[in-house]
N, C-alpha and C positions, 0 to 999 in steps of 0.2 A: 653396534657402531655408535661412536657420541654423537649426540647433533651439534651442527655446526654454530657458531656463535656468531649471530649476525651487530654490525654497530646499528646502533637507531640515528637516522638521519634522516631526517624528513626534506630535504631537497634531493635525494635521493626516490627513482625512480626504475626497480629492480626491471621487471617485464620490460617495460620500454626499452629498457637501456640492451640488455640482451634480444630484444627485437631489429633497434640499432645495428647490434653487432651482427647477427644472422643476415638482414642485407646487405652486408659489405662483404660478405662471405661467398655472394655467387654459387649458394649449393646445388648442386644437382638430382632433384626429386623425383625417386622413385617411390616415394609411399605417396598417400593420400595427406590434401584433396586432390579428386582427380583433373581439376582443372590447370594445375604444374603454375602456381604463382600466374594464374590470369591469360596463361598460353593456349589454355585448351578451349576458352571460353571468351574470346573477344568483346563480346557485345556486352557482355556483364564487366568485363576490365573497362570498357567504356564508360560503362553507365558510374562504376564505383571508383574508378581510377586505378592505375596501377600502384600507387603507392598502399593501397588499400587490398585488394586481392594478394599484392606480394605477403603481404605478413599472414593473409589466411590460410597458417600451415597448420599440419599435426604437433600432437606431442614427440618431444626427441630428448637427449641428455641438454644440450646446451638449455632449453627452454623450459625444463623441468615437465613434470606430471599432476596436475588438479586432482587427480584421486590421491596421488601419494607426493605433495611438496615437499622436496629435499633441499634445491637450491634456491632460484630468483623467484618461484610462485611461496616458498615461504618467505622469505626474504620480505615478498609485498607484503606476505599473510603480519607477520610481524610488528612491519611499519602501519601496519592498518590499525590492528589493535594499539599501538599506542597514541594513534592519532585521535580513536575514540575513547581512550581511557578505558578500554578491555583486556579481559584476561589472553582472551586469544580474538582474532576473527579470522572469517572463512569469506574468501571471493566463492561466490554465487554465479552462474551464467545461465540460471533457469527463472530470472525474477528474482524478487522477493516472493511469490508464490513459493515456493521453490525454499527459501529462508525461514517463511511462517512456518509450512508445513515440517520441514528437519527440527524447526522448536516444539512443534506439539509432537511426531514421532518420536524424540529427542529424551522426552518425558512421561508421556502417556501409551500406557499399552491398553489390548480390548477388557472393556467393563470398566478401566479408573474414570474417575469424575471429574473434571476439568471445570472450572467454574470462570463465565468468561459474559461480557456483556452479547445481547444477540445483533448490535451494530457493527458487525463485526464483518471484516470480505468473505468472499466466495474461501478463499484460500483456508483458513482457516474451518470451516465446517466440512471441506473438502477432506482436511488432512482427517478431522472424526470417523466421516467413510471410509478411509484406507486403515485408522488404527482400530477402530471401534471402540475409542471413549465418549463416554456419558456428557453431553455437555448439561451445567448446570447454571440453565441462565439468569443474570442481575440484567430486568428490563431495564435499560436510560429513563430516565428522566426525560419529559418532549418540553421545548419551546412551544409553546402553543401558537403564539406572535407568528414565531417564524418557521414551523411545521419541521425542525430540526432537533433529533436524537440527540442528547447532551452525552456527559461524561457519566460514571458510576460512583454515588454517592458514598462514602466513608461507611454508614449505617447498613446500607443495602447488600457491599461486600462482606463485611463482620460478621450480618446476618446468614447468607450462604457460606459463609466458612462455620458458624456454627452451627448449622441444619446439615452441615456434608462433612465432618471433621475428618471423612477418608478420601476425600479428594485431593488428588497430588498435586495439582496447581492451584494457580490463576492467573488470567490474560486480558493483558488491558490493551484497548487502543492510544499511542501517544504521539502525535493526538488524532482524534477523529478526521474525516475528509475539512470536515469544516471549521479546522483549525482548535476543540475545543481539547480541554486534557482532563482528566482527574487526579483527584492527589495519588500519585504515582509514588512520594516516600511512604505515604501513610499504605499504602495497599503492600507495598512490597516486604513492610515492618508485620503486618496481621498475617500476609503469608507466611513468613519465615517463623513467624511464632506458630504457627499452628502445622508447621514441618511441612511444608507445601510449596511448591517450587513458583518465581513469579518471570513471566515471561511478556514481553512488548512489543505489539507491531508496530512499529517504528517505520512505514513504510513514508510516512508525509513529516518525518523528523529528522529527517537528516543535517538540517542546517542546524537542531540543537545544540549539538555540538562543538561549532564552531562561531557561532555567534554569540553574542552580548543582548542579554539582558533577554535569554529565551527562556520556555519554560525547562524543567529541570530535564534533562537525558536520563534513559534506561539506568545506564550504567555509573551515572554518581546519586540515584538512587538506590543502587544495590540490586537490580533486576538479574535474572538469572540469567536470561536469554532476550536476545533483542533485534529483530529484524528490518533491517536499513535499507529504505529504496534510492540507491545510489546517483540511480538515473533519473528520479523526483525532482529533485531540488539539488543534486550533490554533483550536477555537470556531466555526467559519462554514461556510454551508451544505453540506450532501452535493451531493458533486459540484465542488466547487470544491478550487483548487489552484494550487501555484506550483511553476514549472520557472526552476529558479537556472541561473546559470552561470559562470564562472570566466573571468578575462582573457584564456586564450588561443583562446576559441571566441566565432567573428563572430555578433552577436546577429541582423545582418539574414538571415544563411545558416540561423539555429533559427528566426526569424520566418516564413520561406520553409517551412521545414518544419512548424511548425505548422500554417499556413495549408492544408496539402494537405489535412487532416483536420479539422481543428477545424472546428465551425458558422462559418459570417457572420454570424450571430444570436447573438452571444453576451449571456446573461441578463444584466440589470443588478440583479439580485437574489441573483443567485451573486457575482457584480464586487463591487458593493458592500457583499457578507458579508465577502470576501476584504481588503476596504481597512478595514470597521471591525474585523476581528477583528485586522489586521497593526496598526494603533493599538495595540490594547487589550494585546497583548503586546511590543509593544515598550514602553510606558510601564509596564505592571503583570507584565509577564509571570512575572520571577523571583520574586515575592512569590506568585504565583498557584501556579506550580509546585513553590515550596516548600513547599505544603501541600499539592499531590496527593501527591508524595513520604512527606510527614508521615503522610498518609493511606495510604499502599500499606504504606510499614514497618510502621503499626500491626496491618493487616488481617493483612500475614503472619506476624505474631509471635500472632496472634490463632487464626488457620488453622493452623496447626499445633501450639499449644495445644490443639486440638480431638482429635487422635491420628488415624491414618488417611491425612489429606491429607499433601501435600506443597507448599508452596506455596514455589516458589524463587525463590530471587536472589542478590546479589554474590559468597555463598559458593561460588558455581559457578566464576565468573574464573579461569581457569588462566593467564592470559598469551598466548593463543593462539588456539585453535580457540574459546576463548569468552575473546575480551579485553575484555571489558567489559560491563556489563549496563544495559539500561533499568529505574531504581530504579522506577519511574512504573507498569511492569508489573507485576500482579496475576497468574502463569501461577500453576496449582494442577495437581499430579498426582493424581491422583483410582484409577490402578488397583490401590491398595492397599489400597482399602475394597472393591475386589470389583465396579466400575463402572468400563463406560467413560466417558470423559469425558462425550461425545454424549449419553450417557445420563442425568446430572450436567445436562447443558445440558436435556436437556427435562423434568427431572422440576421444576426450578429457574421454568421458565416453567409449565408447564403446574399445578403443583400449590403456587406459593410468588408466583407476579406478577413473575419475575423475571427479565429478560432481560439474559443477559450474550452476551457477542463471539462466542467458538466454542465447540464441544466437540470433540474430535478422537475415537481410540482411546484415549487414554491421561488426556487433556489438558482442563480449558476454561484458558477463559485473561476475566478479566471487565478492561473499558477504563475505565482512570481518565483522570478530567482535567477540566478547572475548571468545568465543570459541576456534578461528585457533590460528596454532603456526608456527612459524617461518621455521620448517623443510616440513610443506605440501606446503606453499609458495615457496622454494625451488625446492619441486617439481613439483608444477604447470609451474613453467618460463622455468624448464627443460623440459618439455613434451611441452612446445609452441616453443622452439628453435628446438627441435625433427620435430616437424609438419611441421614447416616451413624447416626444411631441405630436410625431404621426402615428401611434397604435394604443396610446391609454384610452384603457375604456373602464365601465364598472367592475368591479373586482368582485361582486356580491356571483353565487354557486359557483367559486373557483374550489378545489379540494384543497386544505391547508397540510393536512396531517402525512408527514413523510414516512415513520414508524407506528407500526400498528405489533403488539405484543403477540408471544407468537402461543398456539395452546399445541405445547411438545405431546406425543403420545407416543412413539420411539426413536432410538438412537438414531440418528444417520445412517450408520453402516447398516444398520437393519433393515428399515424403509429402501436404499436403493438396493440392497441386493434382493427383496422379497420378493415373491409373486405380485406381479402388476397387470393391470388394465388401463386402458386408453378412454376418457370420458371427454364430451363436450367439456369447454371450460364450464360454463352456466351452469351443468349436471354435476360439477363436482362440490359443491357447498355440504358442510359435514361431512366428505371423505378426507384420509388422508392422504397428504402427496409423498409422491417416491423421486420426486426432481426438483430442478432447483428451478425456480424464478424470478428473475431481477433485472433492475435498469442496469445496465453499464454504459461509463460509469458510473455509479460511484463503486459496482461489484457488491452492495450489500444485499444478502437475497430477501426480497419481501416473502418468497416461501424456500422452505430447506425441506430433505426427504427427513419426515417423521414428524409434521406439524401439520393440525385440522384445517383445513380450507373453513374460510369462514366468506360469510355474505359481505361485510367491509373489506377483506382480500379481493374477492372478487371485483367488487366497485375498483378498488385501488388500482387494480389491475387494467380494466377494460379505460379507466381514468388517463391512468399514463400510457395506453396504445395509443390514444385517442391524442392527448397532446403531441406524439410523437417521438416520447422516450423510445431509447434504443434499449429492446428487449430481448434478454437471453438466455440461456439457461434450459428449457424445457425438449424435449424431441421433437415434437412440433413447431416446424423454425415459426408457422403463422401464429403461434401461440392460441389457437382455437379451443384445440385439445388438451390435455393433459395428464400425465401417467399418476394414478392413485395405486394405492395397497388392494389387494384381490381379495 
């Protein structure tokens, strides 16, 4: 059968529009969900509205199918990709988790070698356990100053592509949580020359795209694969997302790979976030992101007016290990008023109404984007001039160091599926771990399954319990214990 030839309009809104048409239609549901458009379940039509439960239907003809789009799910699939200048992209309804990991299944089978920095999410060393590739890691570069993992420096990559020349990729962060990048043409140019696929979590870049004067996007660097967290920065629901990808990768072989994982059920509530929010920034976008920008510059010329904080950006660019920075980012170092970040993040919520992204050890970091307005920023810098009035103290045995390098001894896959035992945390220094453990957010793990427990992990560890990071990852929700190799 030929496929249909869709026009490229980007005021054009497929899913929506046929979501539209489904409620003037007054169908009568006999499939699932079984709640029959909000009838079967009042209290929930209350709580989310009826306009909202009505559209949470099944797959049907009119609505098309997310495992197989024929009609209005490719129709968006379409408009998406030429809104980010990709070969194809895929609506996501599992995260960008869900994005990362169909990029590294996508490419990597068990044993290849994926060369990828270790600041990297949960997601990504996740997907290594389900495929069993070799990760091969380029440690960042640290901020000392600011106890923050940088980008991957030009020489560092070259180097691991020339110690691994059978390695099928490499994966970069663009950019990191705290807004930094790497040269992304130069990595995507030494991959391709060395027949190696280059792929991007893109999870905190979605405004690259449609903004002025950002760092460079996946995909007009030539990246292979690129995963877009839609609901970041890009306006549409949590949990939705787009996996781009680039001419030389077969969209039916990442369809195939989705499909192993992804629901059959995919929401048409997440779908049609994902089609009106790709609209609304491909027709408004750069005007939109021109003023988060307007708005970050001011905040941080604001914050560090204040004396105390640190709130960085472009003055950090060295060309390199930090080639570029996310203007959009709002990161503030906080341990020179004598707080940790974490600390910073809950005094901010629990005593001011005010929920920002993370707090780390050193760090928060608050997410701007076309949502916020100029009067909440206002009173964010007010309540950190506040904090720092009533709670700066000495800053002298606060812990600086956010990244600690890791000493790999086997794969991922290896370590969680091995024989394991259960040890006091304190008793595990020189074992190795079969779990993950980490603050979320930011989801980077300071330990992965198949990396030695060291006596500075463990400081690092009982360090951020102790300020009050939110700890995750291990079997042990109190994090006392922890699962080691048998």
């Amino acid at each position: 059968m030929k496929e249909e030839v869709f026009e490229i309009d980007q005021r054009r809104a497929p899913i929506y529009e046929a979501l539209q048409r489904f409620r003037e239609m007054r169908v009568v549901p006999f499939d699932v969900p079984g709640h029959k458009h909000g009838r079967g379940n009042p209290e929930l039509t209350a709580f989310l509205g009826q306009q909202c439960v009505g559209i949470d239907v099944n797959s049907m003809k009119p609505l098309d199918n997310l495992c197989h789009p024929v009609s209005v799910i490719r129709e968006a699939e379409i408009l998406a990709a030429d809104a980010f200048g990709a070969a194809h992209a895929f609506l996501m309804v599992g995260g960008t988790t869900s994005s990362v990991q169909s990029m590294v299944l996508a490419t990597c089978k068990r044993g290849d070698k994926i060369i990828l920095p270790r600041n990297v999410h949960r997601s990504v060393i996740n997907a290594l356990v389900l495929c069993g590739a070799v990760p091969v890691y380029v440690n960042p570069e640290v901020d000392v100053r600011l106890g923050i993992s940088l980008g991957m420096r030009r020489e560092q990559v070259g180097r691991a592509i020339r110690e691994n020349p059978d390695a099928v990729a490499v994966l970069v962060n663009n950019p990191t949580y705290y807004g930094v990048c790497s040269d992304l043409k130069a990595i995507v140019k030494m991959a391709h020359e060395a027949g190696m696929y280059c792929l991007a979590d893109e999870a905190h870049g979605t405004h690259f795209y449609f903004g002025a004067g950002m760092p460079v996007t996946a995909m007009d660097a030539g990246a292979d694969m690129a995963a877009v967290s839609m609901h970041k920065s890009g306006g549409s629901l949590t949990q939705s997302s787009f996996l781009l990808i680039g001419p030389n990768i077969s969209d039916g072989h990442v369809r195939q790979i989705i499909n192993l994982t992804q629901t059959t059920s995919g929401s048409y509530l997440l779908m049609s976030s994902l089609d009106i929010s790709r609209r609304k920034l491909a027709l408004q976008g750069r005007e939109i992101f021109a003023k988060v920008v307007t708005m970050a510059d001011y905040a941080r010329e604001e914050i560090n007016a204040v004396g105390g904080y640190y709130a960085f950006g472009k003055e950090l660019v060295n060309g390199d290990s930090i080639f570029d920075f996310d203007p959009t980012k709002l990161s503030v170092h906080t341990r020179d008023i004598g707080l940790a970040g974490i600390e910073v993040y809950d005094i901010l919520r629990d005593e001011y109404d005010i929920q920002i992204e993370f707090g780390d050890i050193g760090n928060i970091l608050a997410y701007l984007s076309i949502g916020d307005r100029p009067q909440e920023l206002e009173r964010l810098v007010s309540a950190l001039a506040e904090i720092r009035r009533r709670y700066q103290t000495d800053s002298s045995g606060l812990l600086s160091q956010e990244y600690i390098d890791p000493d790999v001894v086997t794969s991922p896959q290896e370590a969680f599926y091995a024989p394991k035992k259960s040890v006091a945390l304190r008793d595990s220094a020189g074992l190795v771990c079969s779990e993950f453990v980490m603050c979320y957010p930011p989801g980077i793990p300071i330990l992965a399954p198949g990396e030695r427990i060291t006596g500075e992990i463990l400081d690092y560890i009982e360090y951020a319990k102790l300020k009050g990071c939110s700890m995750t990852g291990p079997e042990d929700p109190d994090i006392e214990r922890i699962n080691v190799l048998a």
